[in-house]
DOVODREN-748538 format. One record per residue (C-alpha): residue in three letters; x negated, y, z negated. Coordinates in steps of 0.02 Angstrom, whole numbers. Layout:
DOVODREN-748538
 code      x      y      z
  ALA      X      Y      Z
...
end
This chain:
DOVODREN-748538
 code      x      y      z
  UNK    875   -525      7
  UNK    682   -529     -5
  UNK    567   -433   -131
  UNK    404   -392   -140
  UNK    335   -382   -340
  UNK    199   -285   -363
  UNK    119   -345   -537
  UNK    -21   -223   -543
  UNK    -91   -122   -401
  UNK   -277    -62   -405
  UNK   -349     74   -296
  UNK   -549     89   -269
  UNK   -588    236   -167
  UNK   -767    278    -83
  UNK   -820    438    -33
  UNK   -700    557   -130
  UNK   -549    519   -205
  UNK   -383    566   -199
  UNK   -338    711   -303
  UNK   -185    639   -376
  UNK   -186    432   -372
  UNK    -56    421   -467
  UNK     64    519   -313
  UNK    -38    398   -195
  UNK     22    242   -304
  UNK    201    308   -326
  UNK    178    338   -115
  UNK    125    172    -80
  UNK    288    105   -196
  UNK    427    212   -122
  UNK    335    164     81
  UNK    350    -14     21
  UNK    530     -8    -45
  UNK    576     67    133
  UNK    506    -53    220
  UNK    596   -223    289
  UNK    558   -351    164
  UNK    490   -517    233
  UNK    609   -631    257
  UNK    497   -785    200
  UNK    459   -810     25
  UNK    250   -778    -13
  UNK    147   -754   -171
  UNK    -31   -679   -151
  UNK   -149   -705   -280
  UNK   -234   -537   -253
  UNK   -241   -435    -99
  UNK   -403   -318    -38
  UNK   -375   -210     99
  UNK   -484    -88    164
  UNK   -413    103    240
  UNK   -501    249    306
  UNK   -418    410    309
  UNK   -464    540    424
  UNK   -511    687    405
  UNK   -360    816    347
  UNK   -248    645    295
  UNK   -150    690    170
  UNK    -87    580     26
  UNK     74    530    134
  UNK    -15    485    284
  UNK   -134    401    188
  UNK     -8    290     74
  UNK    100    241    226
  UNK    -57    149    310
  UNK    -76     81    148
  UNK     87     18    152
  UNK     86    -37    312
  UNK    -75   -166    288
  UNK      1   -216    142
  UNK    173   -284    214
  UNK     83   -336    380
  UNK    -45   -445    266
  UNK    132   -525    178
  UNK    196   -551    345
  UNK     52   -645    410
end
């Protein structure tokens, strides 16, 4: 079985940020671990991603498009 290993994970927000990052960061972990893992073996250095949220996005929505680069970037 895959894993992904998340070492240290770093949020920058512009505009205004999240009320709570640390429920965005514990989010973005639980989306991740129900996720399909890749099935090939990677190691990223570093990853930057960029995500708007939309007006009215809450953390959730937010988190899971986080998520969703994130394991589409691994994937690639």
């Amino acid at each position: 079985m895959a894993e992904v290993a998340i070492g240290r994970l770093t949020l920058k927000f512009s505009g205004a940020a999240p009320a709570h990052p640390e429920r965005l960061a514990t989010l973005i972990a639980q989306a991740l671990a129900q996720a399909p893992t890749p099935a090939v073996a990677r190691e990223l250095g570093a990853m930057a991603l960029t995500v708007a949220a939309a007006p009215g996005d809450d953390d959730a929505a937010i988190a899971a498009r986080i998520a969703a680069q994130m394991l589409a970037r691994l994937r690639s």
